[in-house]
Backbone as JSON Lines, residues from 0, in Angstrom:
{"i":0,"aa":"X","n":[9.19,9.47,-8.57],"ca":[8.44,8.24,-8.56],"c":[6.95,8.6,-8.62]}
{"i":1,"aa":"X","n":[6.13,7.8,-9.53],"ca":[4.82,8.08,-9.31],"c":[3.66,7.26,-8.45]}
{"i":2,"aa":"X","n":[3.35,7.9,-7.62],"ca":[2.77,7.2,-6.46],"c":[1.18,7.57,-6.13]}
{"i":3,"aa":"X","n":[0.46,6.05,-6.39],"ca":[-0.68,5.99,-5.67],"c":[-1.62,6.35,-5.0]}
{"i":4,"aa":"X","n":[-2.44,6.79,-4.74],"ca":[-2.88,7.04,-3.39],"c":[-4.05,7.2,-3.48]}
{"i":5,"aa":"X","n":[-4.75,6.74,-2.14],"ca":[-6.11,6.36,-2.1],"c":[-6.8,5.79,-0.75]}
{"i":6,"aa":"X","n":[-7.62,6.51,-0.03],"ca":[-8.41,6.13,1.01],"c":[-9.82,6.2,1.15]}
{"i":7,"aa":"X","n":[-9.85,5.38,2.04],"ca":[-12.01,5.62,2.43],"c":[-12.03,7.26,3.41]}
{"i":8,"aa":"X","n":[-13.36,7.34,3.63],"ca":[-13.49,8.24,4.48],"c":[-12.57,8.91,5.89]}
{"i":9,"aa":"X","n":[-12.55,7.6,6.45],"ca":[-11.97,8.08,7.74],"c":[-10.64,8.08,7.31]}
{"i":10,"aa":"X","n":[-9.82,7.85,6.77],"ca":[-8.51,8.11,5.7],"c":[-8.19,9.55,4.69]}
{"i":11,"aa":"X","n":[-9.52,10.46,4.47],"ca":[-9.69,11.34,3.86],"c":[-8.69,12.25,4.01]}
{"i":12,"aa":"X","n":[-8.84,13.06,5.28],"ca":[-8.19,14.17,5.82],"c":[-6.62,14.15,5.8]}
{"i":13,"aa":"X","n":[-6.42,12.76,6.79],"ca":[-4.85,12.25,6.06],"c":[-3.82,12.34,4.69]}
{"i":14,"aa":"X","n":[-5.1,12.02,4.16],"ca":[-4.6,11.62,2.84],"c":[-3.94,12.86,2.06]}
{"i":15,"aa":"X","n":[-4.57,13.74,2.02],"ca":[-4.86,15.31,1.55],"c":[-2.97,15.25,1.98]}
{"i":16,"aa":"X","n":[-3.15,15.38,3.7],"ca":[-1.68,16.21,3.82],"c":[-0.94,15.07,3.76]}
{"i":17,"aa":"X","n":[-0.69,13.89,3.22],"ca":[0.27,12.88,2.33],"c":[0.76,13.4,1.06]}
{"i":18,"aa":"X","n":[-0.58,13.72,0.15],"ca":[-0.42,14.14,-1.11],"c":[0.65,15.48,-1.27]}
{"i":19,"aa":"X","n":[-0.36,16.29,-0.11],"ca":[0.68,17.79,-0.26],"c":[2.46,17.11,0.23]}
{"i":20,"aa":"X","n":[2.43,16.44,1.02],"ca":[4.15,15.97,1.72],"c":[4.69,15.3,0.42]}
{"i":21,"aa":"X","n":[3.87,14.39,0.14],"ca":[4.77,13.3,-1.13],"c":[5.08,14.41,-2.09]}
{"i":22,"aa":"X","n":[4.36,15.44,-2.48],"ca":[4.64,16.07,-3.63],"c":[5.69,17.28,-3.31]}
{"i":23,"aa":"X","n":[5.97,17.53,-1.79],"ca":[7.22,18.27,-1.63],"c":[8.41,17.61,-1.29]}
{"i":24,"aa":"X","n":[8.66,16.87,-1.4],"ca":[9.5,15.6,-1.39],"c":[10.31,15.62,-3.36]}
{"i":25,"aa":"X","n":[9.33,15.59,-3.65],"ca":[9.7,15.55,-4.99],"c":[8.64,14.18,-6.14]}
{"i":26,"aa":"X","n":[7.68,13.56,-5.81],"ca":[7.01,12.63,-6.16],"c":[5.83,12.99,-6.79]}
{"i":27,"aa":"X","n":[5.43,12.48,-7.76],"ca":[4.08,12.45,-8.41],"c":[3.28,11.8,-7.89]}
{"i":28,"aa":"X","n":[1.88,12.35,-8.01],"ca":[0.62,11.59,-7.2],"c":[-0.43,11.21,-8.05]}
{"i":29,"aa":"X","n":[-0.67,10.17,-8.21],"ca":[-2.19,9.77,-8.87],"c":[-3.5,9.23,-7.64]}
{"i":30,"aa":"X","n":[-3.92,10.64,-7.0],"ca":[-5.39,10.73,-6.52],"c":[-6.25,9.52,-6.97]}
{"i":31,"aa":"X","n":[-6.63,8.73,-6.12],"ca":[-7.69,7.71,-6.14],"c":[-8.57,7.7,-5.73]}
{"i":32,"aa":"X","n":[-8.79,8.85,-4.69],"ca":[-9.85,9.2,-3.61],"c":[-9.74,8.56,-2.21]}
{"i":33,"aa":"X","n":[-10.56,8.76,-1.61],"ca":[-11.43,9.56,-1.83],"c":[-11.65,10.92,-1.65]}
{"i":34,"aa":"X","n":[-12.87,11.63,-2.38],"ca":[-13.04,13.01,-2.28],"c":[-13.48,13.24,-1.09]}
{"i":35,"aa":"X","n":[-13.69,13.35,-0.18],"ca":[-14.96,13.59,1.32],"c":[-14.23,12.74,2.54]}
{"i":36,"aa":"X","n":[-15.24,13.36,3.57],"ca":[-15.38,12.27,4.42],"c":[-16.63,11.35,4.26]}
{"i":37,"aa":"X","n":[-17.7,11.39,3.64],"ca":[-18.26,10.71,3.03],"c":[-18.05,8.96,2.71]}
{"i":38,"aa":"X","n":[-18.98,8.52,4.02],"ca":[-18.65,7.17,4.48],"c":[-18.69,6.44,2.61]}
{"i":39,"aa":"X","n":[-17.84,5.58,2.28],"ca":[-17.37,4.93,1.57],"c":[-16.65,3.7,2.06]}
{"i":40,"aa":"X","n":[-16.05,2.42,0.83],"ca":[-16.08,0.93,1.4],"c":[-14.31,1.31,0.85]}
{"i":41,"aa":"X","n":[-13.73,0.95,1.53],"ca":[-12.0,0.93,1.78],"c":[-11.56,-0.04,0.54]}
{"i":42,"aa":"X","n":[-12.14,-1.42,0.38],"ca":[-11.61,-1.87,-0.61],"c":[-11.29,-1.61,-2.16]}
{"i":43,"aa":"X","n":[-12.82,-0.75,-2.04],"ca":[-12.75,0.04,-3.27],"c":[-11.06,0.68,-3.93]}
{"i":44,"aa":"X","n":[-10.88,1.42,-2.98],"ca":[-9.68,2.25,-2.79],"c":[-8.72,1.56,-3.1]}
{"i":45,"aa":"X","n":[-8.64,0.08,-1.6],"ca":[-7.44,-0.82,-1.8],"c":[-7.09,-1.21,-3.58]}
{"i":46,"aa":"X","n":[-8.29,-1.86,-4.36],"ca":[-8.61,-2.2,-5.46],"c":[-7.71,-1.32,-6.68]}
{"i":47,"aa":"X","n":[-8.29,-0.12,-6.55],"ca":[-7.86,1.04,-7.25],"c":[-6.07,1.23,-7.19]}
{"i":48,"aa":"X","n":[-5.77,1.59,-5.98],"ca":[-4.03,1.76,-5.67],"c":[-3.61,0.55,-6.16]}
{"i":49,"aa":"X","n":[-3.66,-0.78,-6.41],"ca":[-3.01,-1.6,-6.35],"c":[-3.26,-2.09,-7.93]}
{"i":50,"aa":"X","n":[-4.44,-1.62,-8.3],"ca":[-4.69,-1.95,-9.68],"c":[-3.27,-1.18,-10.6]}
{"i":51,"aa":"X","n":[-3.31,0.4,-10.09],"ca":[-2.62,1.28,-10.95],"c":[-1.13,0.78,-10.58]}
{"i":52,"aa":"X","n":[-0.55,0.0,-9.73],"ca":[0.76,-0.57,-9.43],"c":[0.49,-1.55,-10.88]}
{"i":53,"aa":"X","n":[-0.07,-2.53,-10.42],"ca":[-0.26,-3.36,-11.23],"c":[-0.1,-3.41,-13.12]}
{"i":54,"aa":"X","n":[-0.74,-2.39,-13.27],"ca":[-1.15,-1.37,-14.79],"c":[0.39,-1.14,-15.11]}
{"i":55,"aa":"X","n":[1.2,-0.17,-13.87],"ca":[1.95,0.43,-14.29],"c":[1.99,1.99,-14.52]}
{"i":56,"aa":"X","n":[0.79,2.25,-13.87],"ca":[0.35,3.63,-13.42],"c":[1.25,4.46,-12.93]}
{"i":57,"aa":"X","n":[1.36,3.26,-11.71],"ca":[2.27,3.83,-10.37],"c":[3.35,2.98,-9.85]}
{"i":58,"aa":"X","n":[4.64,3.75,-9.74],"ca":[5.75,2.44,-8.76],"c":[5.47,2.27,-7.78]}
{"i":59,"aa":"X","n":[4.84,3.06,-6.54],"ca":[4.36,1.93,-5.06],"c":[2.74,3.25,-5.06]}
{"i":60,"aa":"X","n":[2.37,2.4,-3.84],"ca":[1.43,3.13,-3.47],"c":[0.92,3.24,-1.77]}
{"i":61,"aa":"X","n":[0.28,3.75,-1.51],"ca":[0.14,4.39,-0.21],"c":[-1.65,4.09,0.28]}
{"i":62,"aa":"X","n":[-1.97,3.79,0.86],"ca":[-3.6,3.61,1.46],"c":[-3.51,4.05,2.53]}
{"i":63,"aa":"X","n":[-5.25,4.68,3.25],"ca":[-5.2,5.1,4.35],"c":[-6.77,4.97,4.66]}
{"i":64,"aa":"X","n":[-6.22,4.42,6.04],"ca":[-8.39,3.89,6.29],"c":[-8.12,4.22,7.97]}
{"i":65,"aa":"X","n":[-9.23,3.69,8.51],"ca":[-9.09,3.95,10.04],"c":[-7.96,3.29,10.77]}
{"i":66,"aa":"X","n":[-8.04,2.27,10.83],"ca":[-6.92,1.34,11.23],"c":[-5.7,0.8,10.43]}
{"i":67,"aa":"X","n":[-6.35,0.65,9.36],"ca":[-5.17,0.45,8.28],"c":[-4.87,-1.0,7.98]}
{"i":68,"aa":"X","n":[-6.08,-2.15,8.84],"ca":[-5.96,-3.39,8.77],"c":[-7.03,-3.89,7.62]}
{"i":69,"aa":"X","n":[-8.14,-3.22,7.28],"ca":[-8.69,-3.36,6.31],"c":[-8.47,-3.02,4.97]}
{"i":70,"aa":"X","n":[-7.52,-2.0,4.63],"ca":[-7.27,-1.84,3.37],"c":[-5.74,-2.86,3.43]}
{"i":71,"aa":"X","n":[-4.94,-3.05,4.18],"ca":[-4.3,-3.86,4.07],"c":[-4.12,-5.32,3.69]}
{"i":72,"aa":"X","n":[-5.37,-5.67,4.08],"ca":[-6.17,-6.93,3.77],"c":[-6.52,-7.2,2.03]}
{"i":73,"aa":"X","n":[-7.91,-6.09,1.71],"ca":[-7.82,-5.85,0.81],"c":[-6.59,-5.41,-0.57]}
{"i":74,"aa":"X","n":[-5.83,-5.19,-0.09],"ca":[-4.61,-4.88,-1.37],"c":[-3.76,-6.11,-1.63]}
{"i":75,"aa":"X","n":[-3.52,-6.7,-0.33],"ca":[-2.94,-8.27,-0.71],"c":[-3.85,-9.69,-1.22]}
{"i":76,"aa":"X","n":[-4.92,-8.86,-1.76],"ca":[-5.94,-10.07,-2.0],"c":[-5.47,-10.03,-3.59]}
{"i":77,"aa":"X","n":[-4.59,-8.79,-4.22],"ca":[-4.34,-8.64,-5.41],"c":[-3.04,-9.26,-5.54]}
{"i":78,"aa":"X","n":[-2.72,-9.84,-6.7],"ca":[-1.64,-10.43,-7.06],"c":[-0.19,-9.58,-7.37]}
{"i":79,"aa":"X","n":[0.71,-9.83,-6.79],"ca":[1.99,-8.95,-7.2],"c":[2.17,-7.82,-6.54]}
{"i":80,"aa":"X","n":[0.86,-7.53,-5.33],"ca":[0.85,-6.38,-4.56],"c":[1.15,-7.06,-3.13]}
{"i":81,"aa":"X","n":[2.1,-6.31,-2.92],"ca":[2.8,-6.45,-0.94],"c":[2.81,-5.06,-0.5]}
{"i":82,"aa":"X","n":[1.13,-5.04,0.46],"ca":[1.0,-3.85,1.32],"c":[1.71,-4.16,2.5]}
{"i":83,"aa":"X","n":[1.58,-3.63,3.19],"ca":[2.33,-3.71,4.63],"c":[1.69,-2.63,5.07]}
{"i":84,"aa":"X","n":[0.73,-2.79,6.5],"ca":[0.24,-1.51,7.59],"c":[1.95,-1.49,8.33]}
{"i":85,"aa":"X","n":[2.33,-0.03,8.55],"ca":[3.28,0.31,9.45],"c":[3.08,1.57,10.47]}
{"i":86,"aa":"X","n":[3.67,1.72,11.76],"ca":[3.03,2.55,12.8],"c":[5.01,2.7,12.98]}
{"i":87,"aa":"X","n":[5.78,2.04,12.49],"ca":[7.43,2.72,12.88],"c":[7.78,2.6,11.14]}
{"i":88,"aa":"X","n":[9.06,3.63,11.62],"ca":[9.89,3.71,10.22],"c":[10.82,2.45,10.2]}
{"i":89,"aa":"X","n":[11.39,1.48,11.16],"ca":[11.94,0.73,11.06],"c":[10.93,-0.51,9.95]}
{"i":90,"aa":"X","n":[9.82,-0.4,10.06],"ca":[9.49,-1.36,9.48],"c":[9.03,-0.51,7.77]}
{"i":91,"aa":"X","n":[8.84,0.42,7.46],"ca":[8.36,1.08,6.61],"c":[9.65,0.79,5.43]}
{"i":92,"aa":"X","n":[10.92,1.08,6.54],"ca":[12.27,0.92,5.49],"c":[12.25,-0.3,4.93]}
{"i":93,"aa":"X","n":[12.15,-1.31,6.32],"ca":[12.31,-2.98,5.82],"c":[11.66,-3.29,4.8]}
{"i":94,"aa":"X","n":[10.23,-2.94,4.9],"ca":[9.24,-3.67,4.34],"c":[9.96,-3.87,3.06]}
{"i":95,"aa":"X","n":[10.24,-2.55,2.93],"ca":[10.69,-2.37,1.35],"c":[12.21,-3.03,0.74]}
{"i":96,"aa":"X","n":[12.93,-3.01,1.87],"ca":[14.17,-3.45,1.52],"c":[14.55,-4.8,1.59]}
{"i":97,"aa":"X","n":[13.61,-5.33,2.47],"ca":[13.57,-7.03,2.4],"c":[12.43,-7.96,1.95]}
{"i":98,"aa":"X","n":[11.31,-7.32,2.02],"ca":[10.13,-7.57,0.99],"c":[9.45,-7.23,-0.09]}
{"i":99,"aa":"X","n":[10.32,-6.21,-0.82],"ca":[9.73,-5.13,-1.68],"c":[8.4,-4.9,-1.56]}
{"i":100,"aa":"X","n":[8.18,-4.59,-0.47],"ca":[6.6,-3.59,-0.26],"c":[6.46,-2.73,-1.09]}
{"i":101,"aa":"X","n":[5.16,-2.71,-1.75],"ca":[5.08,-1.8,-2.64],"c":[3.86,-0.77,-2.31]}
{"i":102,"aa":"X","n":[3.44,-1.43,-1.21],"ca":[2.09,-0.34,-0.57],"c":[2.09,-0.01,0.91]}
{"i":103,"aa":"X","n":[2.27,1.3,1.11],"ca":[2.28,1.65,2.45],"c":[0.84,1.83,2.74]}
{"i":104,"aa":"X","n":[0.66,1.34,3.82],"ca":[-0.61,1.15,4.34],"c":[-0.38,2.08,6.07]}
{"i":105,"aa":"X","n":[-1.41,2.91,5.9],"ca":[-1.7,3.59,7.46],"c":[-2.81,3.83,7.91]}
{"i":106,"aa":"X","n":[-2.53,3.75,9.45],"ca":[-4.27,3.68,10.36],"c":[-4.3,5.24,10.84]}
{"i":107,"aa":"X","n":[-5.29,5.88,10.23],"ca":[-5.39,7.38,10.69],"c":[-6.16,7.66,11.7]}
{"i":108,"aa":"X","n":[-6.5,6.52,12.79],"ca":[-6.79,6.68,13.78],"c":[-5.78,6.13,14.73]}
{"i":109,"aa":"X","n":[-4.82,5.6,13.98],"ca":[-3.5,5.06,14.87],"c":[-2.62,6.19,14.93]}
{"i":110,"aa":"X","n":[-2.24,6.52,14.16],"ca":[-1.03,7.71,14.3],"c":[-1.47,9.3,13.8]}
{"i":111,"aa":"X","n":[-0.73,9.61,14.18],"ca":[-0.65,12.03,13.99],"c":[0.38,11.75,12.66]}
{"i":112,"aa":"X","n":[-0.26,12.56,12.36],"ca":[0.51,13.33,11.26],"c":[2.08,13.91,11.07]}
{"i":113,"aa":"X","n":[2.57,14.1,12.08],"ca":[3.75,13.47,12.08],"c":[4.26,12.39,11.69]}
{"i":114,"aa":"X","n":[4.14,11.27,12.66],"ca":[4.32,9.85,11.81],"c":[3.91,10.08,10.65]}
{"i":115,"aa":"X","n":[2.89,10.26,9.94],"ca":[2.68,9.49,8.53],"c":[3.47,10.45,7.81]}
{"i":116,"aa":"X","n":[3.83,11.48,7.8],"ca":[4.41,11.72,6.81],"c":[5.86,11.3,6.99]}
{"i":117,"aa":"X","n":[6.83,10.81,8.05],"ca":[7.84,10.27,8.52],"c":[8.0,8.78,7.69]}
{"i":118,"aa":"X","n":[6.59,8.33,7.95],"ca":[6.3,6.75,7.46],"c":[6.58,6.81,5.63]}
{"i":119,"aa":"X","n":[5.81,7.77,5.48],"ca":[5.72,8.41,3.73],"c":[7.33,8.32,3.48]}
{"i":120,"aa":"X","n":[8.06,8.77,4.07],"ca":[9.39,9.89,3.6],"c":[9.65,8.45,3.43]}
{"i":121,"aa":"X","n":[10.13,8.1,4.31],"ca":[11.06,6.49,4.81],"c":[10.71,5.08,4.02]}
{"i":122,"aa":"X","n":[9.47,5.16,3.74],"ca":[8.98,4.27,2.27],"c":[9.56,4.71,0.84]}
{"i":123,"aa":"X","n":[9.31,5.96,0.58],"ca":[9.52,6.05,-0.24],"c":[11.04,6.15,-0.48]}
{"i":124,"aa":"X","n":[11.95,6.33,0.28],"ca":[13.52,6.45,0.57],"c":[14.05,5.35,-0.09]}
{"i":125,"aa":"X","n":[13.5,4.38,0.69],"ca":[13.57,3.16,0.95],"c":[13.73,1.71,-0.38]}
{"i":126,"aa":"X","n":[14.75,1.42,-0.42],"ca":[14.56,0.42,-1.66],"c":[15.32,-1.39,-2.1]}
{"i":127,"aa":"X","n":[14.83,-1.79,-2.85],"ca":[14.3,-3.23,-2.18],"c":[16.62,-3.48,-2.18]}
{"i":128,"aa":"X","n":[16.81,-4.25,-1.37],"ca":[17.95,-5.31,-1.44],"c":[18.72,-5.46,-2.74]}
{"i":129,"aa":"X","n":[17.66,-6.52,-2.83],"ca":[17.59,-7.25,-4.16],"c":[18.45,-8.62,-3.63]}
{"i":130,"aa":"X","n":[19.08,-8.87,-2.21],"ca":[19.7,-9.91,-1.83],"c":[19.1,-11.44,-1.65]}
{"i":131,"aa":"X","n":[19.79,-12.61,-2.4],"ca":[19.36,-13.88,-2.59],"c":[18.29,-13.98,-2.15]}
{"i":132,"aa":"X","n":[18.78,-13.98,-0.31],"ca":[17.63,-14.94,0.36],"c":[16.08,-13.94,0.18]}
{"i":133,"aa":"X","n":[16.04,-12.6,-0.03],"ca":[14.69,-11.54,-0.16],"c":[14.34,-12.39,-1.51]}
{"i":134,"aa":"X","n":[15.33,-12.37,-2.51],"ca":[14.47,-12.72,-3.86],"c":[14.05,-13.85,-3.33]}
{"i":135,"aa":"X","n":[14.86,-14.92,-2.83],"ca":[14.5,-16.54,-2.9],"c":[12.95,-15.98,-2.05]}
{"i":136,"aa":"X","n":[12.68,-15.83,-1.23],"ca":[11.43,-15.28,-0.39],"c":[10.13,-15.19,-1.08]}
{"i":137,"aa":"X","n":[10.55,-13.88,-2.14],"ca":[9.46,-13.14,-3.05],"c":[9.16,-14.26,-3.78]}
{"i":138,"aa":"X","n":[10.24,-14.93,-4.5],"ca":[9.55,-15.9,-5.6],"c":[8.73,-16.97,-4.68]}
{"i":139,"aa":"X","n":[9.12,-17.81,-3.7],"ca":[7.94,-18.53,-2.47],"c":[6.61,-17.86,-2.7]}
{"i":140,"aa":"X","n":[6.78,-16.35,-2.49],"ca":[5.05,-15.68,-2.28],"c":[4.2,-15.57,-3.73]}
{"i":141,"aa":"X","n":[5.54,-15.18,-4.69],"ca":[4.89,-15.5,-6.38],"c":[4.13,-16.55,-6.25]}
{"i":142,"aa":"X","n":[5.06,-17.8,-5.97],"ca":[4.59,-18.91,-6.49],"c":[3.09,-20.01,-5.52]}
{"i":143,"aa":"X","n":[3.05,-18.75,-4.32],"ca":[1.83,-19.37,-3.54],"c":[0.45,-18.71,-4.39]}
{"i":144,"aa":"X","n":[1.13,-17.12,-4.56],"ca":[-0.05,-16.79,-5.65],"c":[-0.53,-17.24,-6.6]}
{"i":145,"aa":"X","n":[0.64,-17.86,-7.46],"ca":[0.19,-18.66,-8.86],"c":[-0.56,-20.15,-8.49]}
{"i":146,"aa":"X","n":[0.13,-20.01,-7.31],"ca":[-0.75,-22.05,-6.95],"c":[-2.36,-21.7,-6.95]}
{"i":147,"aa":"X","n":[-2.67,-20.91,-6.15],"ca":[-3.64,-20.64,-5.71],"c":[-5.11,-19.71,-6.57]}
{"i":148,"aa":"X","n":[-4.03,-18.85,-7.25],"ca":[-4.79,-18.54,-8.72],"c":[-5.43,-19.74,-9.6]}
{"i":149,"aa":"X","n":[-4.18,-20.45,-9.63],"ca":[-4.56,-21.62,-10.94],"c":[-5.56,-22.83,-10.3]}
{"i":150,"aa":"X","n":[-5.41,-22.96,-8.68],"ca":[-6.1,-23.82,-8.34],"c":[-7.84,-23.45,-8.44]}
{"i":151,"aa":"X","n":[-7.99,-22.16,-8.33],"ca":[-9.78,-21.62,-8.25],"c":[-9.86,-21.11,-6.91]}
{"i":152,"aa":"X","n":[-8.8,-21.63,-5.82],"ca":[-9.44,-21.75,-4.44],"c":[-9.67,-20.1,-4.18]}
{"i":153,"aa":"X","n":[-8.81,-19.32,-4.49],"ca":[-9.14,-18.02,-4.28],"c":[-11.01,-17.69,-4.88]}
{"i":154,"aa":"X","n":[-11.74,-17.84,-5.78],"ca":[-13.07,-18.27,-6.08],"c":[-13.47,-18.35,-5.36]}
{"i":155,"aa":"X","n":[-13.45,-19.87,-5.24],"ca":[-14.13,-20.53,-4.08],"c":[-14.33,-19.72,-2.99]}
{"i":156,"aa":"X","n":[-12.97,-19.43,-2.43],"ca":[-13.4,-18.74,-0.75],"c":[-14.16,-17.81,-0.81]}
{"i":157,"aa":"X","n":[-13.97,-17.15,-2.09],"ca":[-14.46,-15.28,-2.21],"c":[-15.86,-15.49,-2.09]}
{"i":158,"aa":"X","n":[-16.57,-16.98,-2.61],"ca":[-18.07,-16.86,-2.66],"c":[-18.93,-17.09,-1.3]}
């Protein structure tokens, strides 16, 4: 699978030993940054991972910031992208199997390195249902996106 990945600064260090884990696992990585710890803005990142889902770059993707509530934020502001921050594997599996999460999101001031690469394995394991009531669900969240696209209001608020 080719996978994502991309954090701000305080996400940096993390990120590195994600890349090295995802890629002994057996997975391809498309590096988004960031390079440093070199304070940088998270959305950027969010923007980037979710763009290359989007494109077709990448089948899911992975973010990593301090808490993991800001790039999480940021990636669901994009259409067709379902991040999910997770701190257990129970939810890392779900996300994916009952919401098709397509972005693992982690706080690298929340968890060791253990977890995340546990969180990594178990996402990426992990795959959607495909059962009625999940689809009936997904298409609800399609179709709040498309309301809301076509209405402007997303605009509006952003200004």
């Amino acid at each position: 699978m080719n996978i994502a990945i991309g954090a701000d600064h305080a996400g940096f260090e993390l990120k590195e030993l994600i890349i090295e884990h995802t890629r002994s696992i057996g997975h391809t990585i498309l590096d988004l940054g960031t390079g440093s710890t070199h304070p940088v803005d998270y959305p950027d990142f969010a923007e980037a991972v979710g763009m290359a889902i989007c494109e077709g770059r990448a089948d899911r993707g992975i973010l990593i910031c301090g808490s993991g509530v800001g790039a999480s934020v940021a990636a669901n502001k994009l259409p067709g992208i379902r991040a999910g921050i997770c701190h257990d594997s129970y939810s890392a599996h779900q996300g994916v199997e009952h919401d098709d999460m397509n972005v693992l999101v982690l706080g690298s001031r929340v968890i060791g390195v253990e977890l995340a690469r546990e969180l990594t394995s178990t996402f990426l394991a992990a795959e959607f249902s495909g059962e009625e009531r999940h689809r009936r669900r997904l298409a609800k969240i399609a179709a709040i996106e498309k309301r809301r696209l076509s209405s402007g209001e997303i605009e509006r608020n952003a200004s």
